[in-house]
KEKE-3310 file (N, C-alpha, C; in steps of 0.2 Angstrom, whole numbers, plus 5000, padded with zeros to 4 digits):
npx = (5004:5005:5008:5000:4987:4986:4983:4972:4963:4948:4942:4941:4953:4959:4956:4954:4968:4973:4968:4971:4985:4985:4981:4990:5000:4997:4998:5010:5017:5010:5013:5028:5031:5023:5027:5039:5052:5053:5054:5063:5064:5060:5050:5042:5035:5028:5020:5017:5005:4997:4993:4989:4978:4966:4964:4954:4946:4950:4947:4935:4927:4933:4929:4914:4913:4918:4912:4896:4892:4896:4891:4878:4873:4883:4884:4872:4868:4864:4867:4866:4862:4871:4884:4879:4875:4892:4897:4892:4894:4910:4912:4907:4916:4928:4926:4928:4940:4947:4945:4950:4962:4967:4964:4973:4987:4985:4978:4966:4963:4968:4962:4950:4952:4958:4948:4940:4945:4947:4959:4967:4975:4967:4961:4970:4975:4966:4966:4977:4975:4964:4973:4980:4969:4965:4976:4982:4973:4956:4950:4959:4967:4955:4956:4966:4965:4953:4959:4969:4958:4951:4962:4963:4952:4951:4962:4956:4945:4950:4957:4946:4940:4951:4950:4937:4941:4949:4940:4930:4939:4942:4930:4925:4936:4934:4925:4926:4935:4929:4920:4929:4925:4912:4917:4928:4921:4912:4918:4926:4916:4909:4919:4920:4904:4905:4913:4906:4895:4900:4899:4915:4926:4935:4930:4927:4939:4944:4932:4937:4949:4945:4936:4949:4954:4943:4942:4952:4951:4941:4943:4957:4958:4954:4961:4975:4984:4994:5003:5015:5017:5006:4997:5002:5001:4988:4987:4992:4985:4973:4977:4980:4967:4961:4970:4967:4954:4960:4967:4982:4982:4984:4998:5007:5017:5026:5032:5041:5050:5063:5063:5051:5045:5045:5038:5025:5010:4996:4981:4972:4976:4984:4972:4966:4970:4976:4964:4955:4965:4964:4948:4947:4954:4963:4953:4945:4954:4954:4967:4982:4983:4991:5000:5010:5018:5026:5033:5043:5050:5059:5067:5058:5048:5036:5036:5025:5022:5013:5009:4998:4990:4978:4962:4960:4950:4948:4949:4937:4942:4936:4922:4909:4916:4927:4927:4935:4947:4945:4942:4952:4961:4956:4956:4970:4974:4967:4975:4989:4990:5002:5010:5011:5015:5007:5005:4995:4993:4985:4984:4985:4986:4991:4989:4996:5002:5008:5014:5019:5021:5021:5030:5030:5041:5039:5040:5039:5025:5018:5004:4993)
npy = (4994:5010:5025:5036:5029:5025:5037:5041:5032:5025:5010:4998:4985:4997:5010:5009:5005:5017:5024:5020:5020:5032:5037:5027:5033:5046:5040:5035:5050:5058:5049:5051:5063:5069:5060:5051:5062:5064:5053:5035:5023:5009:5013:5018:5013:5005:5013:5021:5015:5013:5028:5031:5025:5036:5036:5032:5040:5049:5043:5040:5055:5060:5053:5053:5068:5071:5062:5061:5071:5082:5078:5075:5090:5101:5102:5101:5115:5116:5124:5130:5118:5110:5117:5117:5102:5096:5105:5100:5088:5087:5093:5081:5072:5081:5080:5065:5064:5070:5064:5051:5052:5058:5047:5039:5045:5049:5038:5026:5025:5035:5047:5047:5045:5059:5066:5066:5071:5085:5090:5100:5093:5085:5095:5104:5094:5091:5103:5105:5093:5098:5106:5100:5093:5103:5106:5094:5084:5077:5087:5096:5082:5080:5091:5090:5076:5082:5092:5085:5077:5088:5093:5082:5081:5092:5093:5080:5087:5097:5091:5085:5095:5102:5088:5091:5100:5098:5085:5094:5101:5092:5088:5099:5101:5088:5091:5103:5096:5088:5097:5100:5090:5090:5100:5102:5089:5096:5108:5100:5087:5096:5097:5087:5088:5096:5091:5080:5084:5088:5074:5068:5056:5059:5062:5050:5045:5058:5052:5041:5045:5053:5045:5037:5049:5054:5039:5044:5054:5050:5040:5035:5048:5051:5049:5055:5059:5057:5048:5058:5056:5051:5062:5073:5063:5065:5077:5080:5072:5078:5090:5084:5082:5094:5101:5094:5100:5114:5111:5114:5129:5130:5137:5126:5127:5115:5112:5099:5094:5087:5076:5065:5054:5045:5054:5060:5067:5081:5078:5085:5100:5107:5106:5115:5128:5126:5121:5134:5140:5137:5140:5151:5160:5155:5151:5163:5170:5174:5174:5169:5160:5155:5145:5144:5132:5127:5114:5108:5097:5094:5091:5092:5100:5106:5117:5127:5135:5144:5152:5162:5166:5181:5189:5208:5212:5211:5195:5190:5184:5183:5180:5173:5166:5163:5152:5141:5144:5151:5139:5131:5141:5140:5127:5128:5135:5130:5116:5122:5132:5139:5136:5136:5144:5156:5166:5173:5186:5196:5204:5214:5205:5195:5180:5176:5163:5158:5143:5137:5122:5109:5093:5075:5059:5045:5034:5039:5046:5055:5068:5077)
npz = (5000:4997:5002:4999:4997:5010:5016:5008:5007:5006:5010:5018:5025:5025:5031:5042:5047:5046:5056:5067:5067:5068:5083:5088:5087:5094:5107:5109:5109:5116:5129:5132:5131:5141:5153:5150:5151:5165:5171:5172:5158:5162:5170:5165:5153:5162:5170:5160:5154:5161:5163:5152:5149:5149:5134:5132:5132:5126:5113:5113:5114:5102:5093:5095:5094:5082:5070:5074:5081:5071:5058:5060:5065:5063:5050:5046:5047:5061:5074:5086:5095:5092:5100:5111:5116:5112:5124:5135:5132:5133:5147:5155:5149:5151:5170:5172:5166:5174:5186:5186:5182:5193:5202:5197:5200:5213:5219:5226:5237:5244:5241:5246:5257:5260:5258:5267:5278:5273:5267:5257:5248:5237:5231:5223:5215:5208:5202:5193:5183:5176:5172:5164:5155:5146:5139:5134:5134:5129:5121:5115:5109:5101:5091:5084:5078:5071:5063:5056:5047:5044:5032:5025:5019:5012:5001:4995:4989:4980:4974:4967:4959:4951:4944:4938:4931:4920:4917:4910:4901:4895:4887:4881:4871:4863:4858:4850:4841:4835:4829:4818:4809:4802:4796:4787:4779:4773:4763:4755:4750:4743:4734:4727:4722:4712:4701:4699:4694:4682:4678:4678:4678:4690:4701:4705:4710:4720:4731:4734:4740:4750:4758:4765:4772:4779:4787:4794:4801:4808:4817:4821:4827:4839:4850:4862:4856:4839:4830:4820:4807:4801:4804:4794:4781:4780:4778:4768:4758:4758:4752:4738:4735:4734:4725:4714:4711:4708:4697:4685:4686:4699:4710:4719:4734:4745:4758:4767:4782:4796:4806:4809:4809:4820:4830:4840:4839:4841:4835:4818:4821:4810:4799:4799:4795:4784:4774:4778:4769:4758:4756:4759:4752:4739:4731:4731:4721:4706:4698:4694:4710:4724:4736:4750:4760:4773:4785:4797:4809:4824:4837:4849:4844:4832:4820:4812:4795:4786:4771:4759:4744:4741:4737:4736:4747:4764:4772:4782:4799:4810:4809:4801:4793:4799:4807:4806:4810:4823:4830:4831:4837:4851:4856:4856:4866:4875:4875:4876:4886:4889:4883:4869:4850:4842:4826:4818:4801:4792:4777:4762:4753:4755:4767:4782:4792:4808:4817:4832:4841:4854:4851:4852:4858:4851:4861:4872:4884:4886:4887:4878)
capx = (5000:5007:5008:4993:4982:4985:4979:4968:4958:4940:4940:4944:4955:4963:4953:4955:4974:4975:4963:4974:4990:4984:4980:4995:5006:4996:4999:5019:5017:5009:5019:5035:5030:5021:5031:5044:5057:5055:5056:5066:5061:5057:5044:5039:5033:5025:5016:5013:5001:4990:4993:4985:4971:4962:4966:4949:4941:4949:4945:4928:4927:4934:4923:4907:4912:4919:4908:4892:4888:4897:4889:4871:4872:4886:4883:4866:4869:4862:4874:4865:4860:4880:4886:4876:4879:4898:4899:4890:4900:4914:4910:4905:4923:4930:4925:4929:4946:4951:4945:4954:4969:4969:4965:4980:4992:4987:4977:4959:4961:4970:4959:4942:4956:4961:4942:4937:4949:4945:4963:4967:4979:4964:4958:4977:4978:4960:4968:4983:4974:4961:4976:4981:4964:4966:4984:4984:4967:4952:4949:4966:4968:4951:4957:4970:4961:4947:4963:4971:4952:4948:4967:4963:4946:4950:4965:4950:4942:4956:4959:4939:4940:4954:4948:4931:4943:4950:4935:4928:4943:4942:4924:4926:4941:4929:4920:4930:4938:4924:4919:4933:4925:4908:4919:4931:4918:4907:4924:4927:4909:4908:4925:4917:4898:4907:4919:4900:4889:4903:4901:4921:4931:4939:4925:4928:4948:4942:4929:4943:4954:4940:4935:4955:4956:4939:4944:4959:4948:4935:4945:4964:4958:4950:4965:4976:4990:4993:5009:5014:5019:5000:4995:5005:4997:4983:4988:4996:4980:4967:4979:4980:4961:4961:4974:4963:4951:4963:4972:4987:4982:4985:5004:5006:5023:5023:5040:5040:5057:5064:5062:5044:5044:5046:5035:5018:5007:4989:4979:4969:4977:4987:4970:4959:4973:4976:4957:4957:4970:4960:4943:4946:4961:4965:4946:4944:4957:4953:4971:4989:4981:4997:5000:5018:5017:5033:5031:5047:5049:5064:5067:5052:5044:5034:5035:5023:5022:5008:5006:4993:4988:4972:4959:4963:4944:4952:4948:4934:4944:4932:4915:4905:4923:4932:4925:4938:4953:4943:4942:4959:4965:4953:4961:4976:4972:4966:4981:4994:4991:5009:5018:5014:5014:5002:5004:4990:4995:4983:4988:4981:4987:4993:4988:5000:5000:5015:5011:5021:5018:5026:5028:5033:5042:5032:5040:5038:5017:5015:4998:4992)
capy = (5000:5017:5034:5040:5026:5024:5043:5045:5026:5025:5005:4993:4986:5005:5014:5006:5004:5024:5028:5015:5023:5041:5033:5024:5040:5050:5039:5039:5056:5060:5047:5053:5071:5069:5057:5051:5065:5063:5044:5030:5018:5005:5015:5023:5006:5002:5018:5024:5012:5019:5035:5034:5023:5040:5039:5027:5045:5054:5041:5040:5060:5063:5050:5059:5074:5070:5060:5061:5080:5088:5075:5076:5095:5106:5101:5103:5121:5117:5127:5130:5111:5108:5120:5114:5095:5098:5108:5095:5081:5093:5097:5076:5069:5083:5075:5058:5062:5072:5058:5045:5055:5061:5040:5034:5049:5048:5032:5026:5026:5042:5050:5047:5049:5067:5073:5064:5076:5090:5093:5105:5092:5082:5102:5104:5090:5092:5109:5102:5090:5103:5110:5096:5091:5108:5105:5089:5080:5076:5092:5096:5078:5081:5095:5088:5073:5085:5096:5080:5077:5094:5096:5077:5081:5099:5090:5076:5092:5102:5085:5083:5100:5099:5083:5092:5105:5093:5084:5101:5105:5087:5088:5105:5100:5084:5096:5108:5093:5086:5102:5099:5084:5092:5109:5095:5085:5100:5108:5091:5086:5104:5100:5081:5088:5099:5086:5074:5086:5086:5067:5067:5050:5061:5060:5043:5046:5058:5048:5037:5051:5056:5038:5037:5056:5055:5036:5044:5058:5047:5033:5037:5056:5049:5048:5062:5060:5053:5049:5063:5056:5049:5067:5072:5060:5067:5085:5078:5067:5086:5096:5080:5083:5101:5102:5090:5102:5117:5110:5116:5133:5133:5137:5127:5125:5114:5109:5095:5091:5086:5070:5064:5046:5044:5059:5060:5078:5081:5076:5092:5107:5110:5105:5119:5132:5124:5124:5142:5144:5136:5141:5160:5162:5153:5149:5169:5171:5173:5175:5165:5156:5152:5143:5140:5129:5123:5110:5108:5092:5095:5086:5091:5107:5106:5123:5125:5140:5144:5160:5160:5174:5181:5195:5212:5212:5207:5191:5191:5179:5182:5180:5165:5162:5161:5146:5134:5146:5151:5133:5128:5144:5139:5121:5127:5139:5122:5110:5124:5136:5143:5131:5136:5154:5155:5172:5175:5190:5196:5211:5217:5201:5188:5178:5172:5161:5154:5141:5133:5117:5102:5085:5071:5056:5039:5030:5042:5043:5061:5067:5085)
capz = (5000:4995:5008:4995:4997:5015:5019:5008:5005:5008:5010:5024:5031:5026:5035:5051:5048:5048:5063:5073:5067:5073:5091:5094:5087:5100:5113:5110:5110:5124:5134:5131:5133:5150:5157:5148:5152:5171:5175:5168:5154:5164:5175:5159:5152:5169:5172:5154:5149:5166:5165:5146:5147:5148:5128:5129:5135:5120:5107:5112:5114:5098:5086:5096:5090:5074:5068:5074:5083:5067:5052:5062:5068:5063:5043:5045:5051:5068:5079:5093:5095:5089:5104:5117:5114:5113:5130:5139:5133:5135:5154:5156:5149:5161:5177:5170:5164:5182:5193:5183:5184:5201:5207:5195:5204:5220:5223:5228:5246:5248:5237:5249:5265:5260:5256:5274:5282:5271:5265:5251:5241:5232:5225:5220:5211:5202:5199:5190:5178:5173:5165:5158:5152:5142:5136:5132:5135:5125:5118:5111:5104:5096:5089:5082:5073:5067:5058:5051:5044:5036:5029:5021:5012:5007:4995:4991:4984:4978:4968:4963:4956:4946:4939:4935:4926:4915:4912:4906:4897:4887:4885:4876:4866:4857:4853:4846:4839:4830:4822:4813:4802:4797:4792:4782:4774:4768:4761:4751:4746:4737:4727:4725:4719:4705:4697:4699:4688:4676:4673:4677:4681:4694:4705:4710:4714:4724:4735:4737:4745:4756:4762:4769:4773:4785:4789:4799:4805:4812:4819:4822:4828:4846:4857:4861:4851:4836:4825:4817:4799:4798:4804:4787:4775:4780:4775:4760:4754:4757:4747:4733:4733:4732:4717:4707:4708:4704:4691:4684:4685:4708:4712:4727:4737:4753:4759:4775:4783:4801:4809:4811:4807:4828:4836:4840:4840:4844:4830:4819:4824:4807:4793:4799:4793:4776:4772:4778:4764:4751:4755:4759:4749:4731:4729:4729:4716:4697:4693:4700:4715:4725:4741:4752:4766:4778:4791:4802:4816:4828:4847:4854:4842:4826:4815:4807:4792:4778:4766:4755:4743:4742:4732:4739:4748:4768:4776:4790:4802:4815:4808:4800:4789:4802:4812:4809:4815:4829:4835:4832:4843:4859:4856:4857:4873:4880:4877:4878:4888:4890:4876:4862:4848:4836:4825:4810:4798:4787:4772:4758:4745:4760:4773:4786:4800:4811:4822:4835:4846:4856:4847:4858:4855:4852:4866:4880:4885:4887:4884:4877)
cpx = (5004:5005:5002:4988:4981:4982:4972:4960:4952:4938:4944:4949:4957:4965:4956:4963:4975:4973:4969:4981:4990:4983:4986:5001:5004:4999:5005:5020:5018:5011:5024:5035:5028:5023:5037:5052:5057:5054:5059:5061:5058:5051:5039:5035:5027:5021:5013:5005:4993:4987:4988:4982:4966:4964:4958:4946:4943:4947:4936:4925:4924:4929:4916:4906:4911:4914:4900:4888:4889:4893:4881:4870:4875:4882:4877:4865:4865:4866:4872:4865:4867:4882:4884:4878:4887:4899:4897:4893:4906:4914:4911:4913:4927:4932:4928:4938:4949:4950:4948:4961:4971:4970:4973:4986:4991:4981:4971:4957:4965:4966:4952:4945:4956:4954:4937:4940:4954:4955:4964:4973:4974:4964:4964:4978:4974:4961:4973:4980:4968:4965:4979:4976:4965:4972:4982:4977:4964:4952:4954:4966:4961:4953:4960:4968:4957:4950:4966:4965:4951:4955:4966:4958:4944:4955:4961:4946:4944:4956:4952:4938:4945:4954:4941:4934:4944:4946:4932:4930:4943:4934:4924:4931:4938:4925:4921:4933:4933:4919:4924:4930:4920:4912:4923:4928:4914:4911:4923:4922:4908:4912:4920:4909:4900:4909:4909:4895:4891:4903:4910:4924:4934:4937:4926:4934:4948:4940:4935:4948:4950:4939:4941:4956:4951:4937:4949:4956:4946:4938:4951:4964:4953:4955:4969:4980:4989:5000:5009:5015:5011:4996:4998:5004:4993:4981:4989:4990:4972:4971:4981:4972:4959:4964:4972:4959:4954:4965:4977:4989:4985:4994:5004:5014:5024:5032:5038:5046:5057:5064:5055:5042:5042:5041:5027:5015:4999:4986:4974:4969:4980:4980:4966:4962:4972:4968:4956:4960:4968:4955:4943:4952:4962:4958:4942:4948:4956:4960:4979:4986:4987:4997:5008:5015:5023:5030:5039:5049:5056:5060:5060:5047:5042:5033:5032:5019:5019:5006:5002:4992:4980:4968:4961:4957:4947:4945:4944:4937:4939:4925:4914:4914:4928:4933:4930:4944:4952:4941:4949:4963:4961:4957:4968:4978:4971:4974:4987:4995:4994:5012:5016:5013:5011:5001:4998:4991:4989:4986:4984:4981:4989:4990:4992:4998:5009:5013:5019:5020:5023:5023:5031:5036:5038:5033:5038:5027:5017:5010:4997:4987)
cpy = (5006:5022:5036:5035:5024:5030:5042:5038:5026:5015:5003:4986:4993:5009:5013:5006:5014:5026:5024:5018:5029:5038:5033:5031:5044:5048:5038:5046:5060:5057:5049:5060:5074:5064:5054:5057:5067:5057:5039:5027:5013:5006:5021:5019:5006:5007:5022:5020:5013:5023:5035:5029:5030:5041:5034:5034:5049:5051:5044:5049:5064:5059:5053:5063:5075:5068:5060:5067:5084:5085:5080:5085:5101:5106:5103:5111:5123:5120:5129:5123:5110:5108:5116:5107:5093:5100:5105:5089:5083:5092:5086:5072:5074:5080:5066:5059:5062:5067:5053:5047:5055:5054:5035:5038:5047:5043:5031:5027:5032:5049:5053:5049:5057:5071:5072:5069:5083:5093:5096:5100:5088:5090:5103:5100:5090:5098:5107:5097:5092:5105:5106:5093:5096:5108:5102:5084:5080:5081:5094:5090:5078:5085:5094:5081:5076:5091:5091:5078:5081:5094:5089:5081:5088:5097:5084:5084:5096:5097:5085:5090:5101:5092:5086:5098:5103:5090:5088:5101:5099:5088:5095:5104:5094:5086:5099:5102:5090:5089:5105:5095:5087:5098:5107:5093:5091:5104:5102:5089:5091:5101:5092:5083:5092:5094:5080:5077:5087:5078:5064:5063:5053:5062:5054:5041:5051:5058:5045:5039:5054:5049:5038:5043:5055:5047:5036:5049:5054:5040:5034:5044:5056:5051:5056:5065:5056:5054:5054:5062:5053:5058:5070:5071:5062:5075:5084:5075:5075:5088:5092:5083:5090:5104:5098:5095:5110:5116:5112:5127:5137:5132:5135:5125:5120:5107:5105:5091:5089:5078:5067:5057:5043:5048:5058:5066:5075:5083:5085:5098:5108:5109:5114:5126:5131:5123:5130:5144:5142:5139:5149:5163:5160:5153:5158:5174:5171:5172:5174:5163:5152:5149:5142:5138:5127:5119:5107:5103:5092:5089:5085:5098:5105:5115:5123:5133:5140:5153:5157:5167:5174:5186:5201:5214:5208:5203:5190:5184:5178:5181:5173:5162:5161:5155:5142:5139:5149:5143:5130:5133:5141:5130:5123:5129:5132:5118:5114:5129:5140:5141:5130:5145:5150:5164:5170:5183:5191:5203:5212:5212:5195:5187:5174:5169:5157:5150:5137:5128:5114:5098:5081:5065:5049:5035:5033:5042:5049:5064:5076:5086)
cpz = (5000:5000:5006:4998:5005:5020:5015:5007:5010:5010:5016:5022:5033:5029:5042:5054:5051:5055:5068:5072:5072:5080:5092:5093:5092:5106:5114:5112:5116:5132:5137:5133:5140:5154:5157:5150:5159:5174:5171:5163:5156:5167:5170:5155:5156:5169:5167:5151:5156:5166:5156:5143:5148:5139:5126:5130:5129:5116:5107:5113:5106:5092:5085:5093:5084:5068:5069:5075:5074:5061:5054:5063:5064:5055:5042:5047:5058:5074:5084:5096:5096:5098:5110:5118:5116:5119:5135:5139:5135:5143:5158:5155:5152:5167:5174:5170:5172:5186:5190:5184:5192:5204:5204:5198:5211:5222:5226:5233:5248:5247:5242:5255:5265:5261:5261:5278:5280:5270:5257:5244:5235:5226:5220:5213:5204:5197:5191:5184:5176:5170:5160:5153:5146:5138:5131:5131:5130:5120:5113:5106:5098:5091:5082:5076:5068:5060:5054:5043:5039:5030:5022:5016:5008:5001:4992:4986:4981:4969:4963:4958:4951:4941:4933:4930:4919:4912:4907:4899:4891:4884:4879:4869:4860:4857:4850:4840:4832:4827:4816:4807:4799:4792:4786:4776:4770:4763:4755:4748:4741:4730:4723:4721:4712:4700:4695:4691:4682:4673:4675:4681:4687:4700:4709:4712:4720:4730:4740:4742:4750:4760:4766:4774:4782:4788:4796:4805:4811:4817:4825:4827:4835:4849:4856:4858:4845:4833:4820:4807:4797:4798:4795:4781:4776:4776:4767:4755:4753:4752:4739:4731:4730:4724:4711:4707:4705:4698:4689:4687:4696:4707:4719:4728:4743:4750:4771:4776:4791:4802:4812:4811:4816:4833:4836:4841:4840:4837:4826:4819:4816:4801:4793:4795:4785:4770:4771:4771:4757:4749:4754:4754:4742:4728:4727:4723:4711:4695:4700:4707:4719:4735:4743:4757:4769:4785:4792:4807:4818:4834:4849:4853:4836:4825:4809:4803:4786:4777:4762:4752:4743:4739:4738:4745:4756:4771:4782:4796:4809:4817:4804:4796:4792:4808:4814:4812:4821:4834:4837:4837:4850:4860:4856:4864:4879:4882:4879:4880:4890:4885:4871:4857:4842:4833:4818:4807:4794:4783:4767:4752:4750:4764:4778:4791:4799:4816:4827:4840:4848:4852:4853:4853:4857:4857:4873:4879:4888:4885:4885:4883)
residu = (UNK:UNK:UNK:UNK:UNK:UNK:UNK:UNK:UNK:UNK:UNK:UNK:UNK:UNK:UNK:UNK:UNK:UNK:UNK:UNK:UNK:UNK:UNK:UNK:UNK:UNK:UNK:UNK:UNK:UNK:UNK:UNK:UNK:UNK:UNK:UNK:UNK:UNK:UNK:UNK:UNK:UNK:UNK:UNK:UNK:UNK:UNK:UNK:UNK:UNK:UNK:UNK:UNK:UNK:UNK:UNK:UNK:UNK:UNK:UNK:UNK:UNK:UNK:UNK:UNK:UNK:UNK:UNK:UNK:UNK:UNK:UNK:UNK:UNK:UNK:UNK:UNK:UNK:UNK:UNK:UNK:UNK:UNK:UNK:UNK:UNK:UNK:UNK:UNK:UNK:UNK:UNK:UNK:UNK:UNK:UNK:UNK:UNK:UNK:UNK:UNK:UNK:UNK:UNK:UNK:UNK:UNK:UNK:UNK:UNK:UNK:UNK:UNK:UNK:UNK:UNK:UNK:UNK:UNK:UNK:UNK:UNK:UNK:UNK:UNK:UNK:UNK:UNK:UNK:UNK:UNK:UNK:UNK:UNK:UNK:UNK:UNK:UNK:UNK:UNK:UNK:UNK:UNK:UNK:UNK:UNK:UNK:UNK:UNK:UNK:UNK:UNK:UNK:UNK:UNK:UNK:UNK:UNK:UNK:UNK:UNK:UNK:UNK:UNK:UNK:UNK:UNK:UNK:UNK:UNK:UNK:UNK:UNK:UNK:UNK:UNK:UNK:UNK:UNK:UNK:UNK:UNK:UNK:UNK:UNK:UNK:UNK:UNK:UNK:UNK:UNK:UNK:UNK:UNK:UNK:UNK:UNK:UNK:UNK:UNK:UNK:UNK:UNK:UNK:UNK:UNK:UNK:UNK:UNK:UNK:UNK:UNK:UNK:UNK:UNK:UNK:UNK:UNK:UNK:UNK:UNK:UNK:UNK:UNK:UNK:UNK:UNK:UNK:UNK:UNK:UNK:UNK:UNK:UNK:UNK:UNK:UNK:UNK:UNK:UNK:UNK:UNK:UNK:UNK:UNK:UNK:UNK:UNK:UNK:UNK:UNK:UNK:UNK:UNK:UNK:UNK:UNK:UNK:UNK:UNK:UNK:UNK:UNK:UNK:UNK:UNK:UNK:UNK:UNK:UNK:UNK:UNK:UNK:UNK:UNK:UNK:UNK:UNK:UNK:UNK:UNK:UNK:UNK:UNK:UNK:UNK:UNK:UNK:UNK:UNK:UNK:UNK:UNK:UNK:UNK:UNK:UNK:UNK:UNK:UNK:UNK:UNK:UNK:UNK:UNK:UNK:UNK:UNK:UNK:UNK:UNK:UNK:UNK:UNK:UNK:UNK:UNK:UNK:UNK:UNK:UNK:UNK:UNK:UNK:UNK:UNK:UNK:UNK:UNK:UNK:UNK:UNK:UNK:UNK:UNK:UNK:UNK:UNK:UNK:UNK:UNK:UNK:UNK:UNK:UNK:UNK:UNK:UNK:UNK:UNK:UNK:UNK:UNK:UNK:UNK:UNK:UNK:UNK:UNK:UNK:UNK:UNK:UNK:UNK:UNK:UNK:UNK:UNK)
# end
């Protein structure tokens, strides 16, 4: 059993192993502390385990409290009820502790002797372990259990909140992530229903480019990572489809180097750009329709760089045409909230984007 699993586990024997640990650390404690540094080890053996059977008076104190007054009363906002309860028990293990004390100090029969002949040492003594009641007794060690308690289930909720943030943040991101395929397929099916109502063999080369394309989407494009050279043929099998329907007439350049065969990236973040560059860009062109693209894989960074030109009429990036690159920044706000640069340039004949990201390598299990 692990330090984690032994604070914080909800099942038995676990449970039981911890409450029993807390005890007996008490009772070293308060052995060694109240007795221990004024009598031998032998007589510290011998007289510890008398002196702290009232720890039967703090367990059974502290579970009252703990469990029962505070679940029943305090949580329900009954604080008067709480208060009163508490002050009673309070007041009752009191008298319990002190007269157990006083007869293991000074002894059954001196105890009823002294207060026959009205001497002042029993009050002395009752004085005396009044204040240790206070120090050290019920009350304290309650204290102490009920701080152990809060500090445990405020990191149970530190933790549960943090998990609900993540959950969130993945819940949002398969969202965001899967308004990538209708914006894809609608895209695609356009260049596919043109080529169709021509009658043109090139229709059905196409389809075939789409079936793998949204194969990879739909499948491959679940988890959080995915190999980055499939991410790649992905890019490479859109931009086949698009220059079919160009034809000779698009200038595209796309240059892709480094070392990728190994790394893995977070699937989607580079298509939604290069759409952009088709749909708002070449597609608005009557005349030279041109594209450059760079994709970059180093150690542990993809660079990734597209121009595109475009009519002289600017680019609304943040209105209905700009859907897909307003999802791909909140996906990246998500995944990389410090680690990564994403610049977008627009101009009067270009449209830049610069993106930067982490790629990992396929061995290691680091997740976006």
């Amino acid at each position: 059993m692990t330090i984690y699993n032994f604070i914080f586990t909800k099942q038995t024997p676990g449970k039981y192993y911890r409450h029993i640990s807390f005890w007996v650390a008490q009772y070293i404690f308060w052995t060694f502390w109240t007795t221990g540094i004024f009598i031998g080890l032998a007589e510290l053996l011998k007289f510890g385990l008398r002196l702290n059977g009232a720890f039967v008076l703090h367990a059974a104190y502290t579970y009252l409290i703990v469990y029962y007054f505070s679940s029943k009363y305090l949580e329900t906002k009954r604080y008067k009820r709480f208060i009163f309860l508490v002050s009673v028990v309070t007041l009752f293990t009191y008298i319990l502790y002190v007269f157990y004390l006083i007869l293991i100090f000074y002894g059954y029969n001196n105890y009823f002797k002294d207060l026959r002949q009205g001497s002042n040492q029993t009050l002395l003594m009752a004085w005396y372990f009044s204040m240790n009641f206070i120090i050290n007794g019920p009350p304290p060690v309650c204290a102490m259990f009920l701080t152990c308690k809060m500090i445990k289930n405020y990191y149970i909720k530190m933790e549960e909140k943090q998990m609900l943030i993540k959950e969130n943040a993945n819940a949002e991101m398969q969202l965001l992530k899967a308004q990538v395929h209708p914006h894809f397929l609608f895209n695609t099916l356009n260049n596919i229903y043109a080529f169709a109502l021509n009658k043109s063999a090139v229709a059905g080369e196409l389809v075939l480019k789409l079936k793998d394309t949204t194969k990879y989407m739909v499948y491959e494009c679940e988890t959080a990572l995915v190999p980055l050279h499939k991410e790649i043929k992905m890019l490479n099998d859109y931009i086949e489809l698009e220059k079919v329907r160009y034809g000779v007439r698009l200038n595209i350049e796309v240059n892709i180097g480094g070392d990728y065969d190994d790394r893995m990236i977070t699937p989607l973040l580079m298509i939604p750009f290069i759409e952009n560059a088709f749909k708002h860009g070449t597609s608005k062109m009557l005349i030279n329709p041109w594209i450059k693209l760079n994709i970059e894989a180093n150690e542990d960074l993809l660079y990734f760089s597209l121009v595109n030109g475009k009519p002289f009429s600017d680019i609304n990036v943040n209105g209905k045409e700009g859907i897909g690159l307003n999802n791909v920044k909140k996906r990246l706000e998500l995944l990389y909230p410090q680690n990564h640069l994403l610049l977008i340039e627009s101009t009067e004949n270009t449209f830049t984007v610069n993106m930067q990201i982490p790629i990992y390598k396929i061995q290691e299990k680091s997740v976006a």
